[in-house]
Every structure is written in C-alpha cells, then in structure tokens.
PDB file of N, CA, C and O in Angstrom:
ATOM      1  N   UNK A   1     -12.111  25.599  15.873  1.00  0.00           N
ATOM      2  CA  UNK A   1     -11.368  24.945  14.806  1.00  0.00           C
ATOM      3  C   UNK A   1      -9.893  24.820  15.177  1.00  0.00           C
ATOM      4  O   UNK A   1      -9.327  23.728  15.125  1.00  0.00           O
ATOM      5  N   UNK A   2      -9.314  25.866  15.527  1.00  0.00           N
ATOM      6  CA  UNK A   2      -7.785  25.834  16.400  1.00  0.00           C
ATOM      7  C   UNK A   2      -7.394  24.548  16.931  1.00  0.00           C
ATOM      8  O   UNK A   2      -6.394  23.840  16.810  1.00  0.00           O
ATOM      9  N   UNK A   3      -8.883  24.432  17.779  1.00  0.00           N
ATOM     10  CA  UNK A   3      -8.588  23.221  18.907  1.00  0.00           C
ATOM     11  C   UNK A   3      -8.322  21.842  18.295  1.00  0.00           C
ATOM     12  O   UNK A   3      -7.749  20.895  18.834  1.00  0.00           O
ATOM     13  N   UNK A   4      -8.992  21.932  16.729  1.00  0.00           N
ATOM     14  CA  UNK A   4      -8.817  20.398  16.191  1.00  0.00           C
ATOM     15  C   UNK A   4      -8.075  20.255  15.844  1.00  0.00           C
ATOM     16  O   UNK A   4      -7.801  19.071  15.650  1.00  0.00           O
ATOM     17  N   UNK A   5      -6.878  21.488  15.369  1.00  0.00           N
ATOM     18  CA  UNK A   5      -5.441  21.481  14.852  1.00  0.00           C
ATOM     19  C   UNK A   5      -4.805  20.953  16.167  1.00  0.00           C
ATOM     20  O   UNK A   5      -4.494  19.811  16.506  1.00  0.00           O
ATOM     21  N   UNK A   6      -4.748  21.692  16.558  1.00  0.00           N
ATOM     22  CA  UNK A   6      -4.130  21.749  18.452  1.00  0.00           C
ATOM     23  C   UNK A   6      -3.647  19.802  18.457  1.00  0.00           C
ATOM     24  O   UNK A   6      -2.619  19.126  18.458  1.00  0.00           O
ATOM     25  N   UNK A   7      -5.201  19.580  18.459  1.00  0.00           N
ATOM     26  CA  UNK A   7      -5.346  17.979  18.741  1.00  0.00           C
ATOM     27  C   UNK A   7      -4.699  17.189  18.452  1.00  0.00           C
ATOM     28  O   UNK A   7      -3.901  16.540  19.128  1.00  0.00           O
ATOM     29  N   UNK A   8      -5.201  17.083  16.377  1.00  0.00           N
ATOM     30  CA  UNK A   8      -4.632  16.578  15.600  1.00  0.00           C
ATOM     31  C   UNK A   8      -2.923  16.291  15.876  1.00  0.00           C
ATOM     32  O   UNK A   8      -2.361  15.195  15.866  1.00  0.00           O
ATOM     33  N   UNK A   9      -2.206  17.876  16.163  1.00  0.00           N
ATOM     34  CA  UNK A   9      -1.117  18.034  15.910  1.00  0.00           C
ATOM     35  C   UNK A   9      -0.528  16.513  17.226  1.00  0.00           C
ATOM     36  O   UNK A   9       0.206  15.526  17.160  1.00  0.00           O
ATOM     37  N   UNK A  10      -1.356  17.139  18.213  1.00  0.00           N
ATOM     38  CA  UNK A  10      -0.766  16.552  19.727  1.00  0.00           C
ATOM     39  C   UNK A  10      -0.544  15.003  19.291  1.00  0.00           C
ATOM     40  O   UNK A  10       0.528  14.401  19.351  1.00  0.00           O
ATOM     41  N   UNK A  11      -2.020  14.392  18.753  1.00  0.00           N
ATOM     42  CA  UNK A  11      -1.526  13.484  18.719  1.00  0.00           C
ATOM     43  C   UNK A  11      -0.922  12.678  17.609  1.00  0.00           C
ATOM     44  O   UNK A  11      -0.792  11.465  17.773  1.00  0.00           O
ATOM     45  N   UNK A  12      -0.492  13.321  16.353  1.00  0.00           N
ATOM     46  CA  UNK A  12       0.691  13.119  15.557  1.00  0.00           C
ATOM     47  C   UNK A  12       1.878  12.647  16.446  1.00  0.00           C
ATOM     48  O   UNK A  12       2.350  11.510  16.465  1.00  0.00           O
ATOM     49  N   UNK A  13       2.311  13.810  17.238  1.00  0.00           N
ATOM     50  CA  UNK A  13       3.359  13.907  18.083  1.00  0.00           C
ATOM     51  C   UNK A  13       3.676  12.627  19.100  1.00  0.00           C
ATOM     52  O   UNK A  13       4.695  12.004  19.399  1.00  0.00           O
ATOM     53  N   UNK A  14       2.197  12.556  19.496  1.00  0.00           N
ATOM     54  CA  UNK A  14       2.024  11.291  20.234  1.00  0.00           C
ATOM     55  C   UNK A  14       2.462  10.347  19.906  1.00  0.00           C
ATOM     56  O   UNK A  14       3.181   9.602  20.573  1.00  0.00           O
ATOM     57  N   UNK A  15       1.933  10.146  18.293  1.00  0.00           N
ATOM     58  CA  UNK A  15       2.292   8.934  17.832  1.00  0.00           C
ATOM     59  C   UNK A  15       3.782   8.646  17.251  1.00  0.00           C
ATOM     60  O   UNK A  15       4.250   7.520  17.084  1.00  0.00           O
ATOM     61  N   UNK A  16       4.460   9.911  16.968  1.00  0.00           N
ATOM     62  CA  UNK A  16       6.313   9.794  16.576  1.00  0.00           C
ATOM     63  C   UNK A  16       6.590   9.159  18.276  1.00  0.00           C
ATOM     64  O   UNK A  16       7.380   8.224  18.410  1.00  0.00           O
ATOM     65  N   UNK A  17       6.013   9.637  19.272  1.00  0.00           N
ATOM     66  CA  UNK A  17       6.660   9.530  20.502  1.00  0.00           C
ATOM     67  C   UNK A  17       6.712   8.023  20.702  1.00  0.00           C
ATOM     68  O   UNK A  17       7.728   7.530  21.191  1.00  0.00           O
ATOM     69  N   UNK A  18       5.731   7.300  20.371  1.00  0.00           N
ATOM     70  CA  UNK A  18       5.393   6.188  20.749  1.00  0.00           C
ATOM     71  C   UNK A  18       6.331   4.881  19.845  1.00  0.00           C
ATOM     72  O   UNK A  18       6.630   3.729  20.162  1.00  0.00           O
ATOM     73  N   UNK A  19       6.633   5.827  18.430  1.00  0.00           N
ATOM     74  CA  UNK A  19       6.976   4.781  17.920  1.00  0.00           C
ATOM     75  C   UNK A  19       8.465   5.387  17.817  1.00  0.00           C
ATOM     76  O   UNK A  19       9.114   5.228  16.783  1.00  0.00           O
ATOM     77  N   UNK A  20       8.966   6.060  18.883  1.00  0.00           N
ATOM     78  CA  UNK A  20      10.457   6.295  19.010  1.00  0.00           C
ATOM     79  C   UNK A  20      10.911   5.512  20.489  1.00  0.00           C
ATOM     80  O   UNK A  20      11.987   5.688  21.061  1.00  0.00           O
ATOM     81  N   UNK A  21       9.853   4.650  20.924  1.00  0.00           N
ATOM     82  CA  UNK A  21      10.255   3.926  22.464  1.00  0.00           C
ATOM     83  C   UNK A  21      11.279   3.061  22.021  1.00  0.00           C
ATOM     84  O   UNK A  21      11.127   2.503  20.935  1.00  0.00           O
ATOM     85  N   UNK A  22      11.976   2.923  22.479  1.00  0.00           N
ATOM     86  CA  UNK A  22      12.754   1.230  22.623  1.00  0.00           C
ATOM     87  C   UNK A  22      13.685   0.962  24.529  1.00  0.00           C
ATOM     88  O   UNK A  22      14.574   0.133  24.727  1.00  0.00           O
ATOM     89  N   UNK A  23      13.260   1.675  25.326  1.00  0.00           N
ATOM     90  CA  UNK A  23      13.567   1.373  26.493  1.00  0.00           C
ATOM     91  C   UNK A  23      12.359   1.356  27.519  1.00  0.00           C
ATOM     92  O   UNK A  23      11.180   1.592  27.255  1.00  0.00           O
ATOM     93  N   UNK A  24      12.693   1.156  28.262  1.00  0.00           N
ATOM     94  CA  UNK A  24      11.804   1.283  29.686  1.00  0.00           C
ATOM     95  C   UNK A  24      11.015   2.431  29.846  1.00  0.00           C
ATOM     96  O   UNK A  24       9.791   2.465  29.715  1.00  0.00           O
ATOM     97  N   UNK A  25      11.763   3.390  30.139  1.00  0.00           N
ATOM     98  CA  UNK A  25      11.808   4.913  30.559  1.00  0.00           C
ATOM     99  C   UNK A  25      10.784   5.455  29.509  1.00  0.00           C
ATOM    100  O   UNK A  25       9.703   5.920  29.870  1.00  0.00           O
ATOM    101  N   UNK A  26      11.210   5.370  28.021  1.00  0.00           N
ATOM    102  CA  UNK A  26      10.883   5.716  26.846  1.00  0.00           C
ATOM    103  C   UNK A  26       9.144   5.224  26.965  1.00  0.00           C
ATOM    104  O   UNK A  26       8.217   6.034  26.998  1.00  0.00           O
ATOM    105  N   UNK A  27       9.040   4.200  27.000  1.00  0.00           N
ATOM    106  CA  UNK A  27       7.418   3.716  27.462  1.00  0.00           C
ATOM    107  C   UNK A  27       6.823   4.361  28.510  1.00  0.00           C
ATOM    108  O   UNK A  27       5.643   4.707  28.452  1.00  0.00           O
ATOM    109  N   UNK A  28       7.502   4.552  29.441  1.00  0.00           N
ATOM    110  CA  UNK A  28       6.827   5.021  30.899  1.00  0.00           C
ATOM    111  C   UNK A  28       6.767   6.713  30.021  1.00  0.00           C
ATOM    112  O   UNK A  28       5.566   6.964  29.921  1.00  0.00           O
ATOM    113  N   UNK A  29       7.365   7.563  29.564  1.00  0.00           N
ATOM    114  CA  UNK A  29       7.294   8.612  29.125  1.00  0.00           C
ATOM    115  C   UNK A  29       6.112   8.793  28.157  1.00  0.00           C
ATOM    116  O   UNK A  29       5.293   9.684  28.381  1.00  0.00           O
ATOM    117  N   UNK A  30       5.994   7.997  27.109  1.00  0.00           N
ATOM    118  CA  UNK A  30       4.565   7.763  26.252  1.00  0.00           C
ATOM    119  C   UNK A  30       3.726   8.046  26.731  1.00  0.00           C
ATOM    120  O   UNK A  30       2.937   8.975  26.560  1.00  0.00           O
ATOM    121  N   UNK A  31       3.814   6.996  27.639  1.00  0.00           N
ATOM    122  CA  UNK A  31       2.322   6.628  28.326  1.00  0.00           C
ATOM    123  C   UNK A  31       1.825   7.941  29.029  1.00  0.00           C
ATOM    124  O   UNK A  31       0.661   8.340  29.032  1.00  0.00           O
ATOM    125  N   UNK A  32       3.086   8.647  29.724  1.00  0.00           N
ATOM    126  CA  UNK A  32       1.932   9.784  30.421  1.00  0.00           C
ATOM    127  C   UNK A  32       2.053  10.943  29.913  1.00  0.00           C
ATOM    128  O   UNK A  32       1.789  11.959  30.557  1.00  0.00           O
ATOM    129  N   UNK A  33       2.554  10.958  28.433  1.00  0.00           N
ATOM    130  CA  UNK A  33       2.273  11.773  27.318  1.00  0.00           C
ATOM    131  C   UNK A  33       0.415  11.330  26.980  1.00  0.00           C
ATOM    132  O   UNK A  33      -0.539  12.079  27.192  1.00  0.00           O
ATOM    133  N   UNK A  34       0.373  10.170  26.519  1.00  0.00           N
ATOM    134  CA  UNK A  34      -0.701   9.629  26.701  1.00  0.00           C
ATOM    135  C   UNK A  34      -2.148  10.082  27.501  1.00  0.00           C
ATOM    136  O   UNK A  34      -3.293  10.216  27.068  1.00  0.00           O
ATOM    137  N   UNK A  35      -1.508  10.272  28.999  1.00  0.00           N
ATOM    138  CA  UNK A  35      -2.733  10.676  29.723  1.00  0.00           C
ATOM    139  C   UNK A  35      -2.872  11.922  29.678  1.00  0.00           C
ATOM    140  O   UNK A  35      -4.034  12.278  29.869  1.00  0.00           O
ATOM    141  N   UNK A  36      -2.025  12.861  29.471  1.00  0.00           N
ATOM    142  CA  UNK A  36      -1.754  14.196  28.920  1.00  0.00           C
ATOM    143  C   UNK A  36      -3.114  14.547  28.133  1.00  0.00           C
ATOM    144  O   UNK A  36      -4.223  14.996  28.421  1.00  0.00           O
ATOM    145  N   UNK A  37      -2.362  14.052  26.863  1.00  0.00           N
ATOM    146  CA  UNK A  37      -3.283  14.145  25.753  1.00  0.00           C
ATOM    147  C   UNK A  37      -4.835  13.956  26.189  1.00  0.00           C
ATOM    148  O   UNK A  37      -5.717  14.748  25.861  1.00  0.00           O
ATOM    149  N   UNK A  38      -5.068  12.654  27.070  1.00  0.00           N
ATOM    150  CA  UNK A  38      -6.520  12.733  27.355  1.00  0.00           C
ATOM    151  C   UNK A  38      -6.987  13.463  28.156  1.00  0.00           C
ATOM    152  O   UNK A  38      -8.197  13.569  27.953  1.00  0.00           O
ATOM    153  N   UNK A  39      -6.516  14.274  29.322  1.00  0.00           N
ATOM    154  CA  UNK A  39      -6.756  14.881  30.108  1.00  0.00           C
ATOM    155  C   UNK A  39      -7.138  16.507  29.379  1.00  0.00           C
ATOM    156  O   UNK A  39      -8.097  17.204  29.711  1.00  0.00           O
ATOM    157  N   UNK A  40      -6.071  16.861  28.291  1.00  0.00           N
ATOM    158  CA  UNK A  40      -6.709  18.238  27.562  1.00  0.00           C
ATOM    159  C   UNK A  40      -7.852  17.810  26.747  1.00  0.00           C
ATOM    160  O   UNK A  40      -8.922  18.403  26.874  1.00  0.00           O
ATOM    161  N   UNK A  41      -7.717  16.759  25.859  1.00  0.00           N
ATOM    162  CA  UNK A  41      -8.754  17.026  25.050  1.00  0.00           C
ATOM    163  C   UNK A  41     -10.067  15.947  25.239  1.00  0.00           C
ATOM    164  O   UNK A  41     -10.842  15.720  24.310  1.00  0.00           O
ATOM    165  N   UNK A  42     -10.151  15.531  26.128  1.00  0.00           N
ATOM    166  CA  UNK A  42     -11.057  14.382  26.053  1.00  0.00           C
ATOM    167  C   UNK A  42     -11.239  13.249  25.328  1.00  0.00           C
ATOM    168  O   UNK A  42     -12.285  12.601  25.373  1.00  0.00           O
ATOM    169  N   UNK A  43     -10.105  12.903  24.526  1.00  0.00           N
ATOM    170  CA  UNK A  43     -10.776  12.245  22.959  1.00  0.00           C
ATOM    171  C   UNK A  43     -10.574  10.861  23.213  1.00  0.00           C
ATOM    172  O   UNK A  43      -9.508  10.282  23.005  1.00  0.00           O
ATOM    173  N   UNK A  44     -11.667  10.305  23.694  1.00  0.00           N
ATOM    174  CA  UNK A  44     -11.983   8.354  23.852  1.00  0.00           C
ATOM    175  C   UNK A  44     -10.897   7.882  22.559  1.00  0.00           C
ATOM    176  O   UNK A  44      -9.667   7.885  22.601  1.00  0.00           O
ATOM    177  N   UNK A  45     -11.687   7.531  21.550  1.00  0.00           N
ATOM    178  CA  UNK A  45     -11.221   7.110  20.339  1.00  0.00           C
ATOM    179  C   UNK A  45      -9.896   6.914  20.163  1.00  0.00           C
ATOM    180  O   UNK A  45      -9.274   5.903  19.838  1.00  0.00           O
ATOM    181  N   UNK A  46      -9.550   7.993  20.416  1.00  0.00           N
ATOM    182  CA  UNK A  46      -7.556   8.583  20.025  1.00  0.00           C
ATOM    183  C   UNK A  46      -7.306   8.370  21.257  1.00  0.00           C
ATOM    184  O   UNK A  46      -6.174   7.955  21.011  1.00  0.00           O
ATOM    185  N   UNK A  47      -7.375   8.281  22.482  1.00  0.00           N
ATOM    186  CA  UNK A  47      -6.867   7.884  23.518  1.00  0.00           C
ATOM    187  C   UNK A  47      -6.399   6.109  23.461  1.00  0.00           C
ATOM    188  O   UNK A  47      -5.268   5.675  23.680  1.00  0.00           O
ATOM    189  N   UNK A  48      -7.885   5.129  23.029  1.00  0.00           N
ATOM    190  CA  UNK A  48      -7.702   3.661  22.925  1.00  0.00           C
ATOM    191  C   UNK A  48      -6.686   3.656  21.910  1.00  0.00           C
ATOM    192  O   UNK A  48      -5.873   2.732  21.883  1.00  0.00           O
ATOM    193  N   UNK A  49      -6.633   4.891  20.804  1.00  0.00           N
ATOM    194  CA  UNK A  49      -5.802   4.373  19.399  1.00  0.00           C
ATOM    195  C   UNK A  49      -4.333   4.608  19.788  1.00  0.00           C
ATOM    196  O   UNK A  49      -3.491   4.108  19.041  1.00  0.00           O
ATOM    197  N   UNK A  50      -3.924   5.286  20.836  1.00  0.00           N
ATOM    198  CA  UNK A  50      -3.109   5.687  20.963  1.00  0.00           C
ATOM    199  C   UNK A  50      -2.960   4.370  22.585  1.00  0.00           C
ATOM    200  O   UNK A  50      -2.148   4.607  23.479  1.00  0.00           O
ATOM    201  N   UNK A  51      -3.319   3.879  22.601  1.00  0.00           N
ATOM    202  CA  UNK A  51      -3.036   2.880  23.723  1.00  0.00           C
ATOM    203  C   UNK A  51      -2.693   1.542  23.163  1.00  0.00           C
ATOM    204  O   UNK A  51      -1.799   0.793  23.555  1.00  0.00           O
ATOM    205  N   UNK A  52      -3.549   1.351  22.175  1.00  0.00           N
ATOM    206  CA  UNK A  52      -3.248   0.185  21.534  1.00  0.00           C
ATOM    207  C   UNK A  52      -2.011   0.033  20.649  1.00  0.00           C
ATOM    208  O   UNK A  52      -1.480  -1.048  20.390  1.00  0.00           O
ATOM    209  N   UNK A  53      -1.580   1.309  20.185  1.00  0.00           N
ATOM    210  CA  UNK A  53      -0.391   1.694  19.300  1.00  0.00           C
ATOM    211  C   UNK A  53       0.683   1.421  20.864  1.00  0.00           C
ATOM    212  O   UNK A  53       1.458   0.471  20.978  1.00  0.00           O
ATOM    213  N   UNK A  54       0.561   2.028  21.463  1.00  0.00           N
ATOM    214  CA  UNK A  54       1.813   1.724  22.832  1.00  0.00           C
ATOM    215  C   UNK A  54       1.827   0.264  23.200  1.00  0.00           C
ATOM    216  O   UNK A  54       2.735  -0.417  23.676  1.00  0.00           O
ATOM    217  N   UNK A  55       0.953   0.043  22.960  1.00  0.00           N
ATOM    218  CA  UNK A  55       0.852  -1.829  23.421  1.00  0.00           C
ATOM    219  C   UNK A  55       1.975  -2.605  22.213  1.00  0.00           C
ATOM    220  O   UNK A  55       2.903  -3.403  22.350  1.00  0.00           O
ATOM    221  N   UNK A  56       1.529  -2.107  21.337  1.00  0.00           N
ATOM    222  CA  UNK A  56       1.836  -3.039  19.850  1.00  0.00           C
ATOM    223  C   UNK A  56       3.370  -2.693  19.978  1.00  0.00           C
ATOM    224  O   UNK A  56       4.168  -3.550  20.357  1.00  0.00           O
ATOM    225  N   UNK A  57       3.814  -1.228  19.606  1.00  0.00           N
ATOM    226  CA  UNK A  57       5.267  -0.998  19.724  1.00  0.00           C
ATOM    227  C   UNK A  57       5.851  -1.793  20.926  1.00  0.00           C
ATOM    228  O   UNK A  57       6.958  -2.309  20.772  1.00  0.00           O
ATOM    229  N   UNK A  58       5.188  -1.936  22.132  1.00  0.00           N
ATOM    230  CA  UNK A  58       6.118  -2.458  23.663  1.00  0.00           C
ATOM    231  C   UNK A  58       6.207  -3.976  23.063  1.00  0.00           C
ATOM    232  O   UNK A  58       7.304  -4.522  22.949  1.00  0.00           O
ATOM    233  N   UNK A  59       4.983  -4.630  22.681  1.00  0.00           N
ATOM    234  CA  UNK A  59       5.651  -6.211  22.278  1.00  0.00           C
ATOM    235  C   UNK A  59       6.511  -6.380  21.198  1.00  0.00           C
ATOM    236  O   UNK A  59       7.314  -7.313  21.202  1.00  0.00           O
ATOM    237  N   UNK A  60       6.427  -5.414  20.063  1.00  0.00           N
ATOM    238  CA  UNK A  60       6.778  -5.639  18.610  1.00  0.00           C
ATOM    239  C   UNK A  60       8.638  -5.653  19.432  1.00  0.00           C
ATOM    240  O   UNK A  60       9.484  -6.399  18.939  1.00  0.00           O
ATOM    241  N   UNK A  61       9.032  -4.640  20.798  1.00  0.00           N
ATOM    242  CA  UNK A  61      10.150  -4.416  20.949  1.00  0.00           C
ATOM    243  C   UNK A  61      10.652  -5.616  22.103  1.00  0.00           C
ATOM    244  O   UNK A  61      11.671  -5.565  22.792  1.00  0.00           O
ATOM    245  N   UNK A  62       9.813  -6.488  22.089  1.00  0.00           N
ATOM    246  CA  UNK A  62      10.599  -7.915  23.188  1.00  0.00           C
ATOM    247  C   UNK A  62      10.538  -9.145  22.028  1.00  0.00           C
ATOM    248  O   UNK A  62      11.152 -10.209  21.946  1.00  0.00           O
ATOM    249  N   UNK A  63       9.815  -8.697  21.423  1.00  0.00           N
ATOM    250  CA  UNK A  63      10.125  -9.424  20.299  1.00  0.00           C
ATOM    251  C   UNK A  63      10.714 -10.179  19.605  1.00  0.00           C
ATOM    252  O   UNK A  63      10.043 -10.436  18.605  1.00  0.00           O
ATOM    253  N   UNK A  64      11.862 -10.792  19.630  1.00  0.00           N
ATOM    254  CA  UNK A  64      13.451 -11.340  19.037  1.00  0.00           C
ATOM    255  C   UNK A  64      13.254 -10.834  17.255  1.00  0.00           C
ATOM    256  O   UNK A  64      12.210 -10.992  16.623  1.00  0.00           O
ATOM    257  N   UNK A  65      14.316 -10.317  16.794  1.00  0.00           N
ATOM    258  CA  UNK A  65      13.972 -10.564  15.388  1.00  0.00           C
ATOM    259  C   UNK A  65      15.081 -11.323  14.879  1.00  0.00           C
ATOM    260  O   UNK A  65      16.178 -11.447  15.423  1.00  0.00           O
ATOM    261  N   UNK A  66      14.756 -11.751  13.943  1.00  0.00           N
ATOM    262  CA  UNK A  66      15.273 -13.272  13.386  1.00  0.00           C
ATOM    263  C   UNK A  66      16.634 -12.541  12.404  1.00  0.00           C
ATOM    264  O   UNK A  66      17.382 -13.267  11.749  1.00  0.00           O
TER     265      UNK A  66
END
C-alpha cells in the first residue's frame, strides 16, 4: 500500500514538474523525471499520461498568445 502512495505522490510531482516547464532545459528535465518514474514503478498508463501532458505543455508553450 506504501508503494501506491509512493507512486501517486511521484507522479503528482511529475505533473507540477511538467507544468512548471517554459524553457528548453526545463523539458529535457521532465522528461527524464519521466523515465524515472517509469523505470521505479512500471506504470504504462501514467507513463503515456504523463507523456502526453509533456507534449501538450511543450506546444501550448510555442504557442503565440494573442
């Protein structure tokens, strides 16, 4: 049960991380927060959710806003 806290928590964290990018570096850092995360816990699901969330923030930030 620990471990699902553990998880959960990681990838909360993941996800402030992801949506605190706005440079280069900041993405390249995500991302292998990212493989991190999959490498301890195995988790498919939250790995794509957490890939697709890095995708969305990197365009939402070339973006122009009006």
């Amino acid at each position: 049960m620990g471990d699902i806290i553990n998880q959960l928590g990681a990838k909360s964290k993941a996800m402030d991380v992801i949506n605190s990018c706005i440079s280069g570096l900041h993405f390249q850092s995500a991302e292998n927060y990212i493989e991190l995360y999959n490498q301890k816990f195995e988790d498919f699901l939250g790995y794509n959710e957490l890939k697709r969330e890095l995708q969305r923030v990197r365009v939402e930030s070339l973006t122009p806003r009006r």
